[in-house]
C-alpha positions in Angstrom: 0.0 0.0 0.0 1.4 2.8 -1.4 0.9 6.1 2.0 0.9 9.2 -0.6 -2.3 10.4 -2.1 -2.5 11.0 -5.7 -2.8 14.4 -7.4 -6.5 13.3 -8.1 -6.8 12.6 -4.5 -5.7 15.6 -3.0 -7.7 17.3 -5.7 -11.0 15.6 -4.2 -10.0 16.5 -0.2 -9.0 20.1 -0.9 -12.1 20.6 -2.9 -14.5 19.0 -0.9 -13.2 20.4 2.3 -13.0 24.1 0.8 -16.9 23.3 -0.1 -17.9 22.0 3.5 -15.8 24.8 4.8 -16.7 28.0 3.2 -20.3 26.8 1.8 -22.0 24.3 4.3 -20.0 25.3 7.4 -22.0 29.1 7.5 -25.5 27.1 7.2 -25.3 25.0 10.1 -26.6 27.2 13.2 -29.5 27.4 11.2 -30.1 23.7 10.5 -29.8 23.5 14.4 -31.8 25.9 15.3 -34.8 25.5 13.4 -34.3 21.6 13.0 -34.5 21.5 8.9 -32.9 22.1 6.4 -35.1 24.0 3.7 -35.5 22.1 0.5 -34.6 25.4 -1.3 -31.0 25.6 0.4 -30.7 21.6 0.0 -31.8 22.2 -4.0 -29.2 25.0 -3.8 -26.0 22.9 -2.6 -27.4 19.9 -4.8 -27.2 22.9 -8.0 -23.3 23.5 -7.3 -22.5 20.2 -6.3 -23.2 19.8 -10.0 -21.2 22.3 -11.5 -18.5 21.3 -9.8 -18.9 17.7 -11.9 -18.9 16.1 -8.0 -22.3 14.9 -8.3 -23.0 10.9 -8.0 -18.8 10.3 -7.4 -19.4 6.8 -6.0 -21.6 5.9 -9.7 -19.6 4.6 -12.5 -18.2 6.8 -14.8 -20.4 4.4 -17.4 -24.2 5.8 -16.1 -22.9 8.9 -15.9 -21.1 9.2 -12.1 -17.6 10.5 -10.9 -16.2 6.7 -10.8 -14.3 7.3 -7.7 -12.6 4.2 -6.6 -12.9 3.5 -2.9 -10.2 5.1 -1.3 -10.8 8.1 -3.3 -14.5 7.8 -2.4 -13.5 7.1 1.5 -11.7 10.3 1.3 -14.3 12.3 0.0 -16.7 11.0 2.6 -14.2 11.7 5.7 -14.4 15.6 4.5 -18.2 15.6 4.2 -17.6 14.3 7.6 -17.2 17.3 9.1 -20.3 19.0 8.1 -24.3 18.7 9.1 -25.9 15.6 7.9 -28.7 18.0 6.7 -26.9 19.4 4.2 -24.1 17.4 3.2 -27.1 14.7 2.3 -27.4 17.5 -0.7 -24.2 15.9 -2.2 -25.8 13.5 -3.7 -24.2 10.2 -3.4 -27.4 7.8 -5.0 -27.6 4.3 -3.0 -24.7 1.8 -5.4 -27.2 -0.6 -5.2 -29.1 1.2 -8.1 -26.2 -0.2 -10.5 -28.2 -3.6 -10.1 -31.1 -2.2 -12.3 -31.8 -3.5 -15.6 -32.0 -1.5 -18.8 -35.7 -0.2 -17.8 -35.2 0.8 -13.9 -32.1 2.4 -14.9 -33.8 5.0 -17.3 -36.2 5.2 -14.9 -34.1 5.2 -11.4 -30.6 5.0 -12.2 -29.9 7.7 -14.8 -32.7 10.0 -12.7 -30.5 9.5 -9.6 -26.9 10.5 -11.0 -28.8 13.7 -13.1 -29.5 15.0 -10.0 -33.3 14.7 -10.8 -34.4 12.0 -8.6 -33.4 11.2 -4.5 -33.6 7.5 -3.7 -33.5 6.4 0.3 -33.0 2.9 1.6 -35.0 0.7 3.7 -34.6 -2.0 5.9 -34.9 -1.5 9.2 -38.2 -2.6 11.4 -39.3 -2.0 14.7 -38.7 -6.1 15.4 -35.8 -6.5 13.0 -33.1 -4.3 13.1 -29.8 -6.0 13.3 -31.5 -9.3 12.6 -32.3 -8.4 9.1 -33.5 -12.1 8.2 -36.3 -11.3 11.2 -38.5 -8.8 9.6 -42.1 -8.7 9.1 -42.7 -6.5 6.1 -44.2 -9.5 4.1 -44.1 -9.0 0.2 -47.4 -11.7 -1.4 -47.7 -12.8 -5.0 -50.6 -12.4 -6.9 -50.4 -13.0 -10.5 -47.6 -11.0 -11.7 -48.0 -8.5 -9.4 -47.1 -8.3 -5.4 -48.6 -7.4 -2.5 -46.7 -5.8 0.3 -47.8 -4.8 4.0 -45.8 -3.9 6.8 -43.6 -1.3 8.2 -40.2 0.0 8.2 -38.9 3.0 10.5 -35.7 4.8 11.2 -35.3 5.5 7.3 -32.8 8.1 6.6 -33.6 11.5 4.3 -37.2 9.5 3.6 -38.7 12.6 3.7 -36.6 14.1 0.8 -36.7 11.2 -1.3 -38.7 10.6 -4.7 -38.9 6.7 -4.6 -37.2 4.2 -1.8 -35.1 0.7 -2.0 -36.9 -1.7 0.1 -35.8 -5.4 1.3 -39.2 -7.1 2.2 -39.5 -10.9 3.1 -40.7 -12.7 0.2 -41.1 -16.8 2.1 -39.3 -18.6 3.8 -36.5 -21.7 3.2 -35.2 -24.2 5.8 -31.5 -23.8 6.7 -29.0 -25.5 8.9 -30.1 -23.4 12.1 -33.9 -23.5 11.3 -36.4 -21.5 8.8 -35.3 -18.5 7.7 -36.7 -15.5 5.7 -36.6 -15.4 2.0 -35.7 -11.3 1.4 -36.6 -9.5 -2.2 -35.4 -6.0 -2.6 -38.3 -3.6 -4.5 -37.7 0.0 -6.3 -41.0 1.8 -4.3 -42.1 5.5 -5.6 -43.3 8.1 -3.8 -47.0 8.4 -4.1 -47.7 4.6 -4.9 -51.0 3.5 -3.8 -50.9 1.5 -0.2 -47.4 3.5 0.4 -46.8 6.0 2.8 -44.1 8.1 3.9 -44.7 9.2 7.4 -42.5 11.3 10.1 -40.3 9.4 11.9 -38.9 10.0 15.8 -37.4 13.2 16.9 -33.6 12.0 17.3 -31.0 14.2 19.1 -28.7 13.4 16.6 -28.4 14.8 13.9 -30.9 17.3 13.4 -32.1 18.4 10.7 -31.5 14.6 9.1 -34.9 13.2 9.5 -35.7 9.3 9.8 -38.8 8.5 8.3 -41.4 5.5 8.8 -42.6 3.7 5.8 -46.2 2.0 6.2 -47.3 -0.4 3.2 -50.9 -1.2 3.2 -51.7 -3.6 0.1 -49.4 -1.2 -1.6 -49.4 -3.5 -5.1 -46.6 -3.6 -7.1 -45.8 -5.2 -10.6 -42.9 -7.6 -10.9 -40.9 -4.9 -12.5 -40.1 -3.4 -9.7 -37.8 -6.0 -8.0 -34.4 -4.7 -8.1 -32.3 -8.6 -8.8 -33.9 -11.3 -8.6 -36.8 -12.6 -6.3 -35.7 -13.8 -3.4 -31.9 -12.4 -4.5 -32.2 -10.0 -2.0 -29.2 -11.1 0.0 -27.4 -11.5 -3.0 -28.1 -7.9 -4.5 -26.9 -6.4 -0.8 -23.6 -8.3 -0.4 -22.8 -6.8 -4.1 -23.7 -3.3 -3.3 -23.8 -2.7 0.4 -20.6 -4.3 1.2 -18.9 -1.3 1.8 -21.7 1.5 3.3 -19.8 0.8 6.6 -16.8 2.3 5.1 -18.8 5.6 5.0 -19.5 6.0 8.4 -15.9 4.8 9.5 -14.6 7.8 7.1 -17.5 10.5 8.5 -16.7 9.8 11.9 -13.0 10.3 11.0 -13.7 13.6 9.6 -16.1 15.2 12.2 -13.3 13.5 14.8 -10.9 15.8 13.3 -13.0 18.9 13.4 -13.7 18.4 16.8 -10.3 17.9 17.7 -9.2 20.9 15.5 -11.4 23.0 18.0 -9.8 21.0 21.2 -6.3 22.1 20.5 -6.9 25.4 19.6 -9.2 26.1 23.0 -5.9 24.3 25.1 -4.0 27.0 23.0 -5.7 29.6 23.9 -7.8 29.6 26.9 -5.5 30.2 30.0 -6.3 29.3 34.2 -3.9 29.8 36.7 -1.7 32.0 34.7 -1.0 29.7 31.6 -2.6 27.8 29.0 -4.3 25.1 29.4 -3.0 22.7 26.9 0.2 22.6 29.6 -1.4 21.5 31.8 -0.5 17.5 31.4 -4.4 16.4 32.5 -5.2 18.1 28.9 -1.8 18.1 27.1 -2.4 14.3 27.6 -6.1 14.1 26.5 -4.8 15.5 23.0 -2.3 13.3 22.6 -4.6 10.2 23.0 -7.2 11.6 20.8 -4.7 12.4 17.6 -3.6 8.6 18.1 -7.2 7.4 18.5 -7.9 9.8 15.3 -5.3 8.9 13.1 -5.4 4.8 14.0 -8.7 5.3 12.7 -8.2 7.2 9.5 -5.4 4.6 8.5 -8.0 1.7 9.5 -10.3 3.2 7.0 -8.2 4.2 4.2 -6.7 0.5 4.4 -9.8 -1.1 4.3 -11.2 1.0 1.2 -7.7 0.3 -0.3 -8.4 -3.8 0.4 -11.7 -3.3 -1.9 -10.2 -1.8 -4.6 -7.4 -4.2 -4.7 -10.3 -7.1 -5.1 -9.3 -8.3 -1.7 -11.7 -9.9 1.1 -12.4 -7.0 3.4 -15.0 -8.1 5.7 -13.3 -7.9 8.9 -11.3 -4.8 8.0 -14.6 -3.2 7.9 -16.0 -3.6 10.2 -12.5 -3.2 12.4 -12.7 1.1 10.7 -16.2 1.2 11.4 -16.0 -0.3 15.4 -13.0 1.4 16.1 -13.7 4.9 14.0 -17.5 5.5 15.1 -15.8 4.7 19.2 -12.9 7.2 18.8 -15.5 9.6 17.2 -17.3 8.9 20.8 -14.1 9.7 23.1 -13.1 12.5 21.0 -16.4 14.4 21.7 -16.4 13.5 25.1 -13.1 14.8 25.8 -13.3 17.7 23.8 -16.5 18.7 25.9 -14.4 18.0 28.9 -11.6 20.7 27.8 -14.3 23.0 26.9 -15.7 23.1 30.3 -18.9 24.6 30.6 -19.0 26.0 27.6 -18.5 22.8 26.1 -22.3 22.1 26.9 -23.8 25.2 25.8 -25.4 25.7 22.0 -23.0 28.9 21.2 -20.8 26.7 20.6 -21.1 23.3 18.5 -19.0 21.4 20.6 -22.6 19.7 22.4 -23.7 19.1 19.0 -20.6 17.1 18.0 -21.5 14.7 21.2 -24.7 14.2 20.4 -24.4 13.2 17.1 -21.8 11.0 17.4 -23.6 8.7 19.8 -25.7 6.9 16.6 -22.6 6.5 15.0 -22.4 3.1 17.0 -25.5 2.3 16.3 -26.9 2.8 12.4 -25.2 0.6 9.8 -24.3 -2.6 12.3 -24.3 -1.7 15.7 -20.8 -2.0 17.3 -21.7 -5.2 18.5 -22.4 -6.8 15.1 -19.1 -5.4 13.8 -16.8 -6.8 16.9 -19.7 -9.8 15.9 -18.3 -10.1 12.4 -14.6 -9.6 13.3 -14.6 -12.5 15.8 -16.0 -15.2 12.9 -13.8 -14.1 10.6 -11.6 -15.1 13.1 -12.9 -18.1 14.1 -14.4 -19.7 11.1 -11.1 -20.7 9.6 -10.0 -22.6 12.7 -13.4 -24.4 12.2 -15.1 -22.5 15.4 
């Protein structure tokens, strides 16, 4: 592995950091304050987005996307990192699952997505099934060529922004080794379809402004052309694209960790008690030094495992290793910038309160940290036959 970044790659990080910085950066008090972000200002970031030619960068350069690889793409992530979820959710980066469609849902969603014209969100989530996917409830029935689907989803990010949704719904059932198990089918769902409803979701303390949604199907009849893959593929169409949506939050945490810790050593800088700064003070001088390690372990975990995928190497565990040990560091590195802060550290002039908050689902959305430690374990088992 090769440590250096490319031309093309510092291109990207200087770019999109000078974008959060100077354009997103200015809009976030807002966003906090009044809890949305208004679909004129989202429209807005989403319009210079695409002059800049940044739009879609994760989509192949073949439907019409940027064709970042993924380190390029982990890098571009970690900068939009350090902004609101609110707004940088206006770079559109359309769901890679999309690239499953066939010639007619790729006119239709695809194309749509990477034009800037059409916002797709993903569901899978339940109130009984969340990390046991296989478990859910939303039940998709035949009838004639068509299919009949009833249930519910919740927590669905940017829902409420969205023109049409990806939705995994159980399709039967198949007896395994350790007992029946569901059958999953994935479904390409639009807005306004009868039986479908997109309805406000919980008021979360993080991330405001980045509403969750919940998804109600009643009869909601679809035809056959809507199943993204195959019937029943659904597994197989999310190992293919989802493999690496962990490798986002791994390189987000990363880059709000930094921003965080950016404001922690200049506050030790600067503020000054009992005649001195702070930051020599060895309780805080001490704190930094352990959160610069934590920060930089984690950015080297992440670029490494994005490297593994584009060398066509397994990279299961090495996932989930950036995404454990990135969204925890993210954690501690709130925390203790909070502490160095003091009081103010707590109070809404400052966003230091809203870097703790929002880090907390960081452990929790996209495999919880147990499933990760979970996932690293039988990777380390299974060979020894355990």
């Amino acid at each position: 592995m090769h440590f250096g970044l490319t031309q093309e790659q510092e291109m990207v990080v200087d770019t999109v950091r000078s974008f959060v910085e100077k354009e997103l950066y200015p809009l976030e008090a807002e966003v906090e304050r009044s809890g949305i972000c208004a679909p004129e200002i989202g429209r807005e970031i989403q319009r210079k987005v695409m002059e800049m030619g940044f739009y879609a960068p994760n989509i192949p350069e073949a439907y019409g996307g940027g064709g970042l690889d993924h380190l390029t793409f982990a890098l571009l992530e970690r900068e939009l990192g350090r902004a609101s979820m609110a707004l940088s959710v206006w770079w559109g980066r359309p769901s890679n699952i999309l690239c499953a469609c066939n010639d007619e849902q790729r006119e239709r969603y695809l194309l749509p997505s990477v034009r800037g014209e059409r916002i797709d969100a993903l569901a899978m989530t339940e109130p009984d099934a969340g990390s046991d996917v296989r478990g859910m409830k939303c039940f998709a029935r035949a009838d004639g060529d068509d299919f009949v689907i009833n249930g519910t989803k919740h927590f669905i990010s940017h829902a409420d922004i969205a023109d049409f949704v990806i939705v995994f719904v159980a399709t039967g059932e198949e007896e395994t080794a350790r007992g029946p198990k569901k059958k999953i089918t994935c479904f390409l769902v639009d807005r306004g379809t009868p039986g479908f409803e997109i309805r406000k979701g919980y008021n979360s303390v993080s991330h405001r402004g980045y509403h969750n949604s919940i998804l109600s199907f009643d009869d909601c009849r679809l035809p056959s052309s809507q199943i993204l893959g195959e019937l029943d593929g659904g597994f197989a169409v999310m190992n293919s694209w989802l493999y690496a949506t962990r490798i986002t939050v791994a390189a987000m945490s990363v880059g709000r960790a930094r921003r965080c810790f950016d404001m922690a050593v200049d506050w030790a800088a600067e503020r000054k008690q009992f005649g001195q700064p702070i930051g020599k003070f060895q309780g805080v001088s001490f704190k930094l030094a352990d959160m610069v390690t934590s920060i930089d372990a984690a950015d080297w975990l992440t670029l490494a495992a994005a490297w593994r995928l584009d060398q066509g190497l397994d990279a299961n565990r090495e996932i989930a290793q950036a995404k454990v040990f990135a969204s925890e560091t993210l954690a501690k590195v709130t925390d203790e910038t909070l502490q160095i802060f003091g009081g103010m550290g707590l109070m809404d002039e400052l966003p230091i309160e809203r870097f703790w908050r929002d880090a907390r689902v960081e452990r929790i959305w996209d495999g919880t940290s147990e499933i990760q430690r979970h996932i690293i374990s039988r990777e380390l088992l299974r060979p020894k036959g355990a």
